[in-house]
C-alpha positions as CSV (number, residue, x, y, z in Angstrom):
1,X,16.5,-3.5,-28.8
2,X,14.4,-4.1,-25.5
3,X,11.6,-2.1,-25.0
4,X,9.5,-0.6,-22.0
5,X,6.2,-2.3,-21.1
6,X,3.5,-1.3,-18.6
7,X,3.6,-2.2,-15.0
8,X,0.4,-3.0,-13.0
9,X,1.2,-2.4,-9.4
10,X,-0.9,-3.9,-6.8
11,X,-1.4,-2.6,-3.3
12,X,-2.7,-4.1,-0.3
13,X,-2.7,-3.0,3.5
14,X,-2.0,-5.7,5.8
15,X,-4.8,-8.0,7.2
16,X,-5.9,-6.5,10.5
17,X,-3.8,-7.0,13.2
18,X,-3.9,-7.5,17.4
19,X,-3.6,-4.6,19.9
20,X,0.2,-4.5,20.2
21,X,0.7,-5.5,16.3
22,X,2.2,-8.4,16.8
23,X,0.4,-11.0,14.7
24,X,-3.0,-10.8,12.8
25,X,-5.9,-11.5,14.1
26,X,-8.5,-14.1,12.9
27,X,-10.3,-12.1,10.8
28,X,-7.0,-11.1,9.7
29,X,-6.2,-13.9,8.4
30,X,-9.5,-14.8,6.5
31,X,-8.8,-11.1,5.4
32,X,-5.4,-12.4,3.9
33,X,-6.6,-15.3,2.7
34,X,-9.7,-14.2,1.0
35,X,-7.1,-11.0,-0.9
36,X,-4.9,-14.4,-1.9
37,X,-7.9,-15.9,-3.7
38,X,-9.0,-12.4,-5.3
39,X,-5.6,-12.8,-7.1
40,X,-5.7,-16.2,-9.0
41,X,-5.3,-16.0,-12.2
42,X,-3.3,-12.6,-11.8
43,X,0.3,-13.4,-13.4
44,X,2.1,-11.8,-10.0
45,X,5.4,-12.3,-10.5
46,X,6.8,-11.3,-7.2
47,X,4.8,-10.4,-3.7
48,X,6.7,-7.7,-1.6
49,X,5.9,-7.3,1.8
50,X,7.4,-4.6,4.2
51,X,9.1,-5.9,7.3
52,X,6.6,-5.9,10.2
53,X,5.2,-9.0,11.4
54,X,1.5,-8.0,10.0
55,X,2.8,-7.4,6.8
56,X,4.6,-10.7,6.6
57,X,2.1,-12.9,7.9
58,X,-0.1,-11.3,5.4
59,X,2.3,-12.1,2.4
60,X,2.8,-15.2,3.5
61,X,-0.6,-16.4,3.6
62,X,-1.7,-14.3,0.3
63,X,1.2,-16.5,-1.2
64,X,-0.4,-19.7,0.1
65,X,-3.5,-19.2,-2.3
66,X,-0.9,-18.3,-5.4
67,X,1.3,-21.0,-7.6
68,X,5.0,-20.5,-6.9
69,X,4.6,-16.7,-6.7
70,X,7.7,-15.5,-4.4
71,X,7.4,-13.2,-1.3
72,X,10.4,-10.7,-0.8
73,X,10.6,-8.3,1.9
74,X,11.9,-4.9,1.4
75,X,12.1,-1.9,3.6
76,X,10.4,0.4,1.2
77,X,7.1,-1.8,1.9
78,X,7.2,-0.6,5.4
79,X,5.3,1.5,7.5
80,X,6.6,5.2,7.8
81,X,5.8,8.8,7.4
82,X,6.8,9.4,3.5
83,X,6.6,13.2,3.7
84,X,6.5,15.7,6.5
85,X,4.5,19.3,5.3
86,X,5.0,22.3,6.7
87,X,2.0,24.1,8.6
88,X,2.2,26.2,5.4
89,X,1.5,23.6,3.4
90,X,-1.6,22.1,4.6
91,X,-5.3,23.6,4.3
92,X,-5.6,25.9,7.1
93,X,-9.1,23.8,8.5
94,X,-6.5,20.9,8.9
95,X,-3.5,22.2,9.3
96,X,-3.6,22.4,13.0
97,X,-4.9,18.9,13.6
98,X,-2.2,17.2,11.4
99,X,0.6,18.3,12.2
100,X,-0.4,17.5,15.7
101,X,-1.1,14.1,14.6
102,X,2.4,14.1,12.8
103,X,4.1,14.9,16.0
104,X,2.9,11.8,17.6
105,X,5.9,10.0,15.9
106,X,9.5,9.7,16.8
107,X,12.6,11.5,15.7
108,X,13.6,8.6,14.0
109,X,9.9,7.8,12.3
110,X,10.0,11.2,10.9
111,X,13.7,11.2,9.5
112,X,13.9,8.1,8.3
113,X,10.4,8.0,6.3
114,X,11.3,10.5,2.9
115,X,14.3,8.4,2.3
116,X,12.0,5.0,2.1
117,X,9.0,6.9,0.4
118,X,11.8,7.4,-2.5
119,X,12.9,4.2,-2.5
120,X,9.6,2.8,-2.9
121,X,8.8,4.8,-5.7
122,X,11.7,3.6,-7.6
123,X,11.4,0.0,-6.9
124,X,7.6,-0.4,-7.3
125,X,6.4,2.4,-9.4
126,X,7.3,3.1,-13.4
127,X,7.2,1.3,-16.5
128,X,9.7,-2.1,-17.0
129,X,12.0,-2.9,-19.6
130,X,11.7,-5.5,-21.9
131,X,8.4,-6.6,-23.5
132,X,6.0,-8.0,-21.5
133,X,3.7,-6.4,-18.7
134,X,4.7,-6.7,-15.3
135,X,2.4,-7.1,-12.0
136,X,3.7,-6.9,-8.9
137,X,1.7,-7.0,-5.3
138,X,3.2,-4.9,-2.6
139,X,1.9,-6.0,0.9
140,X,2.4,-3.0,3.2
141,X,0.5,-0.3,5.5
142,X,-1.8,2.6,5.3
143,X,0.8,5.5,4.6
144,X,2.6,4.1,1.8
145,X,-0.2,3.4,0.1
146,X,-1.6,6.7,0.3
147,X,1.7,7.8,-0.8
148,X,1.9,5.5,-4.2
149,X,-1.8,6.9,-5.0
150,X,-1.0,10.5,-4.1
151,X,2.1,10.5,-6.5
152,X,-0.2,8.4,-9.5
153,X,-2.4,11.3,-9.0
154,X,0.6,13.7,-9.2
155,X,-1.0,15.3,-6.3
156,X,0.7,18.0,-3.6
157,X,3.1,15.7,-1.6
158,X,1.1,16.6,1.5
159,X,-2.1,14.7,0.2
160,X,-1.0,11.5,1.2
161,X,-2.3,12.3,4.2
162,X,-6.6,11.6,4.5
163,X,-6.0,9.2,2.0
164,X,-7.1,5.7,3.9
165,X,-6.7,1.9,2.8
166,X,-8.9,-0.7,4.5
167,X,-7.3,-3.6,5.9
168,X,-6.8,-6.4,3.1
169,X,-8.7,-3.7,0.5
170,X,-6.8,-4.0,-2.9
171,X,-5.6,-0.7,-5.0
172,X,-4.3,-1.3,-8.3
173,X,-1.8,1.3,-10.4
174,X,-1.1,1.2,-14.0
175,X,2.0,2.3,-15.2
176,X,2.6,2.8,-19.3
177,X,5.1,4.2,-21.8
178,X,2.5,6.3,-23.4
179,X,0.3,8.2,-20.6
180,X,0.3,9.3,-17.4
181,X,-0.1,6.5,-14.0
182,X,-3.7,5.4,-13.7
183,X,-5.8,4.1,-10.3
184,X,-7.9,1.3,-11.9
185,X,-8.9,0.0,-8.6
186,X,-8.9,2.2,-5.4
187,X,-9.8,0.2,-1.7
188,X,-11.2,-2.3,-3.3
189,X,-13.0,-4.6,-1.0
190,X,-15.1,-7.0,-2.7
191,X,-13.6,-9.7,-1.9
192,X,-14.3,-9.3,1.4
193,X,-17.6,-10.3,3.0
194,X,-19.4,-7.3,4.8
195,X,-18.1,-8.1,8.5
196,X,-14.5,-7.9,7.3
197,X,-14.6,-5.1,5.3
198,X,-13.4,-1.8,6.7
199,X,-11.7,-2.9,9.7
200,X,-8.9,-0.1,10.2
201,X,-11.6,2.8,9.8
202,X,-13.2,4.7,12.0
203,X,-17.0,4.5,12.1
204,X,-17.5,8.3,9.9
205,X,-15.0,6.9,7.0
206,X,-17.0,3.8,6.6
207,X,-19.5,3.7,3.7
């Protein structure tokens, strides 16, 4: 009879990328190829990477530092709005200001996002069948993995929101038969020396 093991779910926003998102940057890439090199010697045994250029460029090169590890894109890794509160939702001291940040996106940003954000939590969250542990690396952007974290947490599906990744920072999720998901690693960015660390924050988010 096949059994359920854990699954250890790694996250990682893209390497930072140029004004008009195109293609990553230099330090970018050192950002992708230093995460690549954090990973040896994890047992990945697949790298998903959302559909965006960033987000492929940084698979790609993560993959370059790894032994036969594949990369697989997948829609669910890309970069969306995963859940749309209400005004009634939100703490009144930010209420006003997100939702106006919200509104920013299109129609089709904001209809399409709750369907991926599902989709993502059943391909790359949960325990795996069979025996032996599973760890995965998804490559994708800033919302998702607030997303991923805010579910772990089992938090109001609103608190994805303030919940920033820096670029190339690595978040780790622990998912087992027996207990509830656990963040062992959250923005990790020691890998990273100090001038690329905490590119994709503002200046008051940066400690």
């Amino acid at each position: 009879m096949t059994g359920t093991a854990a699954r250890y779910l790694y996250l990682a926003r893209h390497g930072e990328a140029s004004p008009d998102e195109s293609a990553l940057t230099d330090a970018g890439r050192r950002q992708a190829a230093l995460l690549g090199e954090r990973l040896r010697g994890v047992p990945l045994a697949a790298i998903h990477h959302g559909p965006l250029a960033r987000a492929e460029q940084t698979a790609r090169l993560v993959g370059e530092r790894l032994d036969g590890v594949p990369c697989r894109r997948s829609e669910a890794a890309g970069d969306y709005l995963p859940y749309l509160p209400t005004h009634e939702e939100l703490p009144s001291e930010a209420a006003d200001a997100w939702i106006g940040f919200l509104r920013q996106f299109t129609v089709e940003e904001r209809e399409q996002g709750p369907g991926l954000a599902a989709a993502a939590r059943a391909e790359f969250t949960g325990t795996v069948a069979g025996d032996e542990p599973r760890h995965e690396l998804v490559v994708t952007h800033n919302f998702l993995v607030g997303w991923l974290v805010r579910a772990a947490l089992d938090a109001p599906k609103w608190r994805w929101l303030g919940i920033n990744h820096a670029h190339a920072a690595l978040t780790v999720i622990r998912y087992t038969p027996d207990r509830p998901p656990a963040v062992l690693l959250f923005n990790d960015t020691g890998h990273l020396p100090a001038g690329l660390r905490w590119t994709g924050f503002p200046p008051e988010l940066r400690v």
